[in-house]
Backbone bond lengths (Angstrom), bond angles and torsions (degrees), N, CA, C in turn:
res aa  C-N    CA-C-N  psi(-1)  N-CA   C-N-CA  omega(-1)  CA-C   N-CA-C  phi
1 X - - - 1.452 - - 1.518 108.79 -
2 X 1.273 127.51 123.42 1.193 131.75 151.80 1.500 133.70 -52.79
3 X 1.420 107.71 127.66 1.661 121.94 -176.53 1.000 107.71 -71.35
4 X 1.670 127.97 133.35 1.202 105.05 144.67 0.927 154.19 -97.44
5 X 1.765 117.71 179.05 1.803 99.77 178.87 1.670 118.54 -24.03
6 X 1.186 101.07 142.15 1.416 105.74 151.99 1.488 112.59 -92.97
7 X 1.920 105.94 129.80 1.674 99.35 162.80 0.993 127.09 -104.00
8 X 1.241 89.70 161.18 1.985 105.21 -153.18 1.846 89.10 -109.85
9 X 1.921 100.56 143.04 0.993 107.41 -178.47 1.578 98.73 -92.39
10 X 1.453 112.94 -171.15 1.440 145.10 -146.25 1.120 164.46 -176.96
11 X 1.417 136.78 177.60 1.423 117.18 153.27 1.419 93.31 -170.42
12 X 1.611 83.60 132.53 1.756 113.46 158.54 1.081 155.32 -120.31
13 X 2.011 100.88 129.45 1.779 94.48 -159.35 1.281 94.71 -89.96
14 X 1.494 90.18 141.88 1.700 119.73 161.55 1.300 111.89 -104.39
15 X 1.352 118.33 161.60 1.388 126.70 169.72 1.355 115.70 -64.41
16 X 0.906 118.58 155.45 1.889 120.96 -170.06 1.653 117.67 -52.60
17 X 1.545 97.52 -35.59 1.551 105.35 179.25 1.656 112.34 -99.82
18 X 1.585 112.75 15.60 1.640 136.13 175.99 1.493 118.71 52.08
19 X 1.527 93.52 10.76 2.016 102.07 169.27 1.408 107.16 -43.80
20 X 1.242 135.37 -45.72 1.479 142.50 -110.59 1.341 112.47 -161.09
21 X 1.262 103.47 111.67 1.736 109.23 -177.89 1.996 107.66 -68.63
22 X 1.540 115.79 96.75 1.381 102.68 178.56 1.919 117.47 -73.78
23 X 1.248 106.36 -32.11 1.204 123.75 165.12 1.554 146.38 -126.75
24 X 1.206 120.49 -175.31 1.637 110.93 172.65 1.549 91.89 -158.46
25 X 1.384 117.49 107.91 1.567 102.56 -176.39 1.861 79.89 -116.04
26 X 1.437 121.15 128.40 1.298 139.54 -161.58 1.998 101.69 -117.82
27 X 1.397 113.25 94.70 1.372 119.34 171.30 1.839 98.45 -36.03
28 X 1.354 124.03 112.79 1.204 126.18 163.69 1.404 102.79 -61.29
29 X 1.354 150.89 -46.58 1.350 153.13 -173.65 1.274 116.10 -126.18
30 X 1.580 126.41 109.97 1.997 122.75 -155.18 1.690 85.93 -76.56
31 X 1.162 91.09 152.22 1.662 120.30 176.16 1.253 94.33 -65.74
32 X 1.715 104.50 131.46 1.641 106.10 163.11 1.469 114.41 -74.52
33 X 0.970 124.07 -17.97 1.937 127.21 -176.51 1.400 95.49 -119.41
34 X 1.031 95.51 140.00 2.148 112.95 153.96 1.503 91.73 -120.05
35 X 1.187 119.27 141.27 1.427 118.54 154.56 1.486 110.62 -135.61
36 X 1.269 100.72 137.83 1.870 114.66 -162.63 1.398 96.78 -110.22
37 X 1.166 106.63 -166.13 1.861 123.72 -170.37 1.333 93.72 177.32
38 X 1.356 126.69 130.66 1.450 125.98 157.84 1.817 106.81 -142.96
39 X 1.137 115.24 125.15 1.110 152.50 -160.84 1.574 148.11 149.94
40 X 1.087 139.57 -178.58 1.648 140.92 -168.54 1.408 92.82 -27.42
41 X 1.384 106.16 142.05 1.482 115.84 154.45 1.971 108.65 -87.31
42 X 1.856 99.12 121.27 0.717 109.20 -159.97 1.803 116.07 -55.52
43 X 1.681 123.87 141.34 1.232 127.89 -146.50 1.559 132.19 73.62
44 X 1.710 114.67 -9.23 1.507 109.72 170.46 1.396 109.69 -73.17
45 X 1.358 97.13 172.26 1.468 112.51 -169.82 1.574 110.65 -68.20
46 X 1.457 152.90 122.49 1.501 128.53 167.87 1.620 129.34 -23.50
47 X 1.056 90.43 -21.36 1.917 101.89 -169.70 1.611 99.41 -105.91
48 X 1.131 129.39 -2.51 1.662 128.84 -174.67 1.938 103.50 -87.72
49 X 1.227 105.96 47.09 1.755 121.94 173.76 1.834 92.72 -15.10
50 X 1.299 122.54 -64.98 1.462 129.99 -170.57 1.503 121.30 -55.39
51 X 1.553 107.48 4.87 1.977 113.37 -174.19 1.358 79.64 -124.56
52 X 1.368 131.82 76.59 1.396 139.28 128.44 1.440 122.40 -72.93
53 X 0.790 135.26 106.67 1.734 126.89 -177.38 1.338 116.34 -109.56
54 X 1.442 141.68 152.67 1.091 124.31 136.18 1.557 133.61 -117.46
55 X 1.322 104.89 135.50 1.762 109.81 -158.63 2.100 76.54 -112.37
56 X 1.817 72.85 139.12 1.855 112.04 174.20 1.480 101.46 -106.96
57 X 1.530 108.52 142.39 1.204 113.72 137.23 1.718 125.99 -168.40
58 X 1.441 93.84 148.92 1.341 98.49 -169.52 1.426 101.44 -154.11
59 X 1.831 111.20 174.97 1.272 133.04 -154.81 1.293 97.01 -114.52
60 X 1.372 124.11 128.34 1.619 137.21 178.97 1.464 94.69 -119.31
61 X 1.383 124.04 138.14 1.328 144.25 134.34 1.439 126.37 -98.10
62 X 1.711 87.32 138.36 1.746 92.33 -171.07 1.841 96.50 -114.19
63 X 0.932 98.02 178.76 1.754 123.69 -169.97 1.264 146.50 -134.46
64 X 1.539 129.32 10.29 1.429 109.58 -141.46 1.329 130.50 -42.10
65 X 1.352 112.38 7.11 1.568 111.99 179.78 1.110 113.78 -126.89
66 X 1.895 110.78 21.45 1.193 125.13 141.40 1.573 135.28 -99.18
67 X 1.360 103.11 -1.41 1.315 110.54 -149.31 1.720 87.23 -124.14
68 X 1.140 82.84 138.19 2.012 97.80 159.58 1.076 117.88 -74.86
69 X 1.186 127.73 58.62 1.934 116.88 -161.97 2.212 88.70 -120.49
70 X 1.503 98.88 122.76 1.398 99.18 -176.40 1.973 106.08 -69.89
71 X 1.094 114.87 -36.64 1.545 123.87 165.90 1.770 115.51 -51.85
72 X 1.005 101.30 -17.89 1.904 88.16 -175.82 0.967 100.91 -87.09
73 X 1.415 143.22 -11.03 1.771 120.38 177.66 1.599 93.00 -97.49
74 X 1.374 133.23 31.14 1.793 121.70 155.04 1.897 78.58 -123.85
75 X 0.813 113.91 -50.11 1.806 94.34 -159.88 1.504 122.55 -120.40
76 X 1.698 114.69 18.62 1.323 110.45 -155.70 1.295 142.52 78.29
77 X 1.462 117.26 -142.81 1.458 118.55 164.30 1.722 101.03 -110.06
78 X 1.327 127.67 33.89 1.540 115.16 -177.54 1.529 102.19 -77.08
79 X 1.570 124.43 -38.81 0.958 91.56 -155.34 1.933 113.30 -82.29
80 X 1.201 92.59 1.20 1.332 105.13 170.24 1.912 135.59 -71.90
81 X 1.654 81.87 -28.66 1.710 102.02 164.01 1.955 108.92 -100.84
82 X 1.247 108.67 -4.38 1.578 101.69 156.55 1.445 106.40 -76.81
83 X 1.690 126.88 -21.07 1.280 104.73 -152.48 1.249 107.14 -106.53
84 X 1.425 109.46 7.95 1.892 121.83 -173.06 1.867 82.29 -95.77
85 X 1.214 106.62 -61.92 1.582 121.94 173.48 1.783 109.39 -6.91
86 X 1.440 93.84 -63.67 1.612 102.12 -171.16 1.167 100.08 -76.88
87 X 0.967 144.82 -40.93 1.914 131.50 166.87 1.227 112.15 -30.12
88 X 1.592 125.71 -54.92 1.429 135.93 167.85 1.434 118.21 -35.07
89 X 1.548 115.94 -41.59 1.256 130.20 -148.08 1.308 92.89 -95.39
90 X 1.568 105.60 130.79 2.002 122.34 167.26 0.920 123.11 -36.06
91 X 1.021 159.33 94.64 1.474 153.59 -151.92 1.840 97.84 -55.62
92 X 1.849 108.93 -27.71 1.582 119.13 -165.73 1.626 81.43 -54.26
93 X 1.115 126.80 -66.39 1.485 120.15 -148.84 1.102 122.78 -65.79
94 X 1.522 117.74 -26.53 1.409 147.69 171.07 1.322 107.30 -43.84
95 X 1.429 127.70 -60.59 1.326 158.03 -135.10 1.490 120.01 39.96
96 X 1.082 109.36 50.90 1.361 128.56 -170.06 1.696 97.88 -138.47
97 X 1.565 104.37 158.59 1.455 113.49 179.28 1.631 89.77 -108.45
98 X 1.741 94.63 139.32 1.515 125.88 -174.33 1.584 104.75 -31.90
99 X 1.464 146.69 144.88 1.296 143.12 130.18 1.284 118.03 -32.79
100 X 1.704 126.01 170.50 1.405 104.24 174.09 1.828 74.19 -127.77
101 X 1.499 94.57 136.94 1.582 116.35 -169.96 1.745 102.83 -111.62
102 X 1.646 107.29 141.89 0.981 97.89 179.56 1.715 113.26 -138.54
103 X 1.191 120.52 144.97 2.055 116.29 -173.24 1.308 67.07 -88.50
104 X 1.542 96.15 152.27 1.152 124.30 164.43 1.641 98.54 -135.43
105 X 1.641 135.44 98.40 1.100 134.92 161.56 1.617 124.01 -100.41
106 X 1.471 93.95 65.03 1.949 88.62 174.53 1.923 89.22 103.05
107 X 1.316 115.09 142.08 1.315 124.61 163.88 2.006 122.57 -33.05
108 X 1.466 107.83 -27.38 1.088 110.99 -176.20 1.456 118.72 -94.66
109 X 1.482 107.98 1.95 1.607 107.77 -163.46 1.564 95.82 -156.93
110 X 1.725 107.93 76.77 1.549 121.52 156.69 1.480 116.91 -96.66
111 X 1.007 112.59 98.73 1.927 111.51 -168.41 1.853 108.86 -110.01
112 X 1.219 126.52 107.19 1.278 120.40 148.57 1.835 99.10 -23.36
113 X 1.594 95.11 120.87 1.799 126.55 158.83 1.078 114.16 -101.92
114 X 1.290 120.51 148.63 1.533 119.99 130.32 1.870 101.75 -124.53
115 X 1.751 84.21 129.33 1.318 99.49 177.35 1.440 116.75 -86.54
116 X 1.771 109.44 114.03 1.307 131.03 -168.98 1.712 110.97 -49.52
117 X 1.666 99.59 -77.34 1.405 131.30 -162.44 1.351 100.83 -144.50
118 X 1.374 103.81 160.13 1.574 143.92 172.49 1.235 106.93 -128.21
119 X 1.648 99.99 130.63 1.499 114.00 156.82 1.506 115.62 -128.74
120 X 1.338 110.74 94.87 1.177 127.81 -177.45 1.835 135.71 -90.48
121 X 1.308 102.00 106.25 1.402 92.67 175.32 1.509 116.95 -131.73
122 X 1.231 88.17 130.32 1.648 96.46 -168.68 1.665 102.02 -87.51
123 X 1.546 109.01 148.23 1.393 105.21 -163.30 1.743 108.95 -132.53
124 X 1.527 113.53 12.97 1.604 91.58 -169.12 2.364 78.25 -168.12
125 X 1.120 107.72 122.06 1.727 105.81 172.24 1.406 114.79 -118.34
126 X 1.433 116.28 140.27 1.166 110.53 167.47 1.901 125.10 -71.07
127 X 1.279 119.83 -159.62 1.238 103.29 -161.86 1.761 112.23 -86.87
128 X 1.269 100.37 -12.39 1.469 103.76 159.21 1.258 127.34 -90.33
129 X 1.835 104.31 12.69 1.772 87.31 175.97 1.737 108.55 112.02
130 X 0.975 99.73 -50.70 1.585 106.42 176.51 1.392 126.43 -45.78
131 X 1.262 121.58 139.84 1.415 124.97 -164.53 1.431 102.82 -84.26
132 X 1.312 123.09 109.94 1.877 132.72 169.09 1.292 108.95 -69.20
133 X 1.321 111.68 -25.92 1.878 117.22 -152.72 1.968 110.59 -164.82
134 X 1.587 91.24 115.42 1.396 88.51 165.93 1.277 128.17 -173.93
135 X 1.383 125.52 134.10 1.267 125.39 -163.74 1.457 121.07 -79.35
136 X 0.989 124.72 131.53 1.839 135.30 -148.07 1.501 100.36 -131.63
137 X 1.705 128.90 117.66 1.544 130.77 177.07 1.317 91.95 -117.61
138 X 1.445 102.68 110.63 1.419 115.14 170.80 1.891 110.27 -93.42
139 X 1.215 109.54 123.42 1.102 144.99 138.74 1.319 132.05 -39.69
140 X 1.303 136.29 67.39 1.434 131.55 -168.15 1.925 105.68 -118.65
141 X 1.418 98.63 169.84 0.956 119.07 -179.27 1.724 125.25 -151.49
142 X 1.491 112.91 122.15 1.403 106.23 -157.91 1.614 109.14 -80.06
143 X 1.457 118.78 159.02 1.556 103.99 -150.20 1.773 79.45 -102.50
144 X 1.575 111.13 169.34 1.388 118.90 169.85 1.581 141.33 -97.09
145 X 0.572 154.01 118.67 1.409 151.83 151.11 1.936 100.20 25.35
146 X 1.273 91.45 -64.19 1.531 103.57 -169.12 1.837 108.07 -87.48
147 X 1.409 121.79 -6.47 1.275 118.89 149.82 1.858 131.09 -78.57
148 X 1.426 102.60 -6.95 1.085 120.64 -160.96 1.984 100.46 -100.99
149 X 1.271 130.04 133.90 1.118 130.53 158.36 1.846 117.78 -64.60
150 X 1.306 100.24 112.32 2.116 107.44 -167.60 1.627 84.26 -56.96
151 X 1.700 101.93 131.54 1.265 114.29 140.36 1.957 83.53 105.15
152 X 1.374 119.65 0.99 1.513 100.93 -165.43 1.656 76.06 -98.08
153 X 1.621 100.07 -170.94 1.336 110.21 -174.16 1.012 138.20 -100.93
154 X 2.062 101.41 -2.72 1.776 118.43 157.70 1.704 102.22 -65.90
155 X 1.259 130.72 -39.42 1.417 143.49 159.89 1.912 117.07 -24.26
156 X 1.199 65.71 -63.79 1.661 81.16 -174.91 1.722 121.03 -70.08
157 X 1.302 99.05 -36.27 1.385 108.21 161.46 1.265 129.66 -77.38
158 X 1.186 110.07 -24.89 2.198 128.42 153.32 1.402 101.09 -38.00
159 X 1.535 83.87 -58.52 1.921 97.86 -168.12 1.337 123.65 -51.37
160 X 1.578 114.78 -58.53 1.659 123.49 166.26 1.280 117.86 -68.36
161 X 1.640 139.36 -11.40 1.323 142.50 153.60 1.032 117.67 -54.07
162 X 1.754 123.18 -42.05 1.494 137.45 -175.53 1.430 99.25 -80.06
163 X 1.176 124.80 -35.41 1.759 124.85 -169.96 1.464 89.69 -75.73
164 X 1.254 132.11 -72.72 1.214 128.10 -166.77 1.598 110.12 -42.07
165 X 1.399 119.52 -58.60 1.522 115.31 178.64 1.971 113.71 -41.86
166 X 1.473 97.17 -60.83 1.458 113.06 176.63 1.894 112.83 -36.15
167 X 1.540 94.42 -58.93 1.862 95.77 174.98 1.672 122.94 -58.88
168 X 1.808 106.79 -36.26 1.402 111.85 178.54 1.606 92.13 -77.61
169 X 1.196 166.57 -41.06 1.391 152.12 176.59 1.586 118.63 -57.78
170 X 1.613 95.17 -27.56 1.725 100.91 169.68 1.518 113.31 -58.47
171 X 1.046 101.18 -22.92 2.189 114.90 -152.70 1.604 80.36 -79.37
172 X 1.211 156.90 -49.71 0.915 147.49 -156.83 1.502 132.09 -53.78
173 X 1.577 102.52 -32.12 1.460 123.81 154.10 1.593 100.35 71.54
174 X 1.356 104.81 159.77 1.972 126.79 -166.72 2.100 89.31 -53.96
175 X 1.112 108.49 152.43 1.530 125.71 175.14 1.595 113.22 -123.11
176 X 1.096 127.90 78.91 1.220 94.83 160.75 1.399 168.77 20.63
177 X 1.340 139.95 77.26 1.390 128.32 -161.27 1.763 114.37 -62.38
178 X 1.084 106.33 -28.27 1.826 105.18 -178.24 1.582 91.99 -45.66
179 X 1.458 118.78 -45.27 2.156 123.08 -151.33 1.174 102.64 -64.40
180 X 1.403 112.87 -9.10 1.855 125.50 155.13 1.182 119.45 -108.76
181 X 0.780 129.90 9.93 1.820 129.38 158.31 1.351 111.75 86.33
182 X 1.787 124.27 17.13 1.060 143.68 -171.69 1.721 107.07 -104.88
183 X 1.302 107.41 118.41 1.921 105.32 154.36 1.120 131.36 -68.22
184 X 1.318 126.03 -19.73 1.414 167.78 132.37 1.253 157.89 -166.22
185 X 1.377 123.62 168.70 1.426 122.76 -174.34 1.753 123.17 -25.29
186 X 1.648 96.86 120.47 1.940 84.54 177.90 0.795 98.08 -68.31
């Protein structure tokens, strides 16, 4: 029997109005941890129910002598850590309006990001200096309903991210009260 592909996690820039695939930056090696958080966006009010957020983070390793990238034998993996780089960057300073960025973890989990922070350390250079190897903790944050323009297509993809979660929570099916040591409901 044939294996299949393995998928590789990610993130992809789209154009601001998400017509248009601007990028495909492809985790050469998937993160062994994701670690999530979902709750208040930090500084809302306790009572602001609508500042639910959820902040990602995880550890990417890069490679150039893992990666098919035709640019790493002139410059490494830089231009690949310039291009996480500009995610970081304000779009104000840019003078450009933001990309719309997306995690892509596995077919079931495409979420509008905004990528917070980088913690970058490069660990191995070629002889000009260039980064061969380096481990990258991305910082993300899932975008909202109410960050999203209704009807655009970061929206819409909010929308089928939330359906998909909602259907995989269905799969879980009725539990039993005995599997708590209960005859029934207090």
């Amino acid at each position: 029997m044939k294996d299949a592909a393995l998928v590789k996690a990610g993130l992809l820039v789209l154009a601001p109005d998400g017509a248009s695939v601007r990028q495909v930056i492809v985790f050469p090696f998937n993160p062994e941890t994701l670690t999530r958080q979902i709750g208040p966006e930090p500084g809302a009010a306790p009572a602001v129910v609508h500042a639910l957020v959820e902040t990602m983070q995880l550890e990417a390793h890069f490679d150039a002598q893992a990666m098919a990238v035709v640019s790493s034998a002139v410059a490494g993996i830089a231009p690949l850590l310039a291009a996480l780089e500009a995610l970081v960057l304000p779009a104000a300073e840019l003078h450009v309006d933001s990309p719309l960025v997306l995690f892509a973890w596995g077919r079931q989990r495409v979420q509008p990001v905004r990528v917070l922070a980088l913690d970058v350390v490069e660990q191995a250079f070629d002889r000009a200096l260039n980064p061969v190897r380096a481990q990258v903790t991305l910082h993300l944050r899932g975008l909202s309903a109410q960050e999203l323009h209704a009807g655009s297509r970061g929206a819409k993809l909010l929308a089928a991210h939330v359906d998909t979660r909602a259907a995989l929570a269905a799969q879980v099916g009725p539990q039993g009260l005995e599997a708590l040591g209960l005859a029934a409901p207090p």
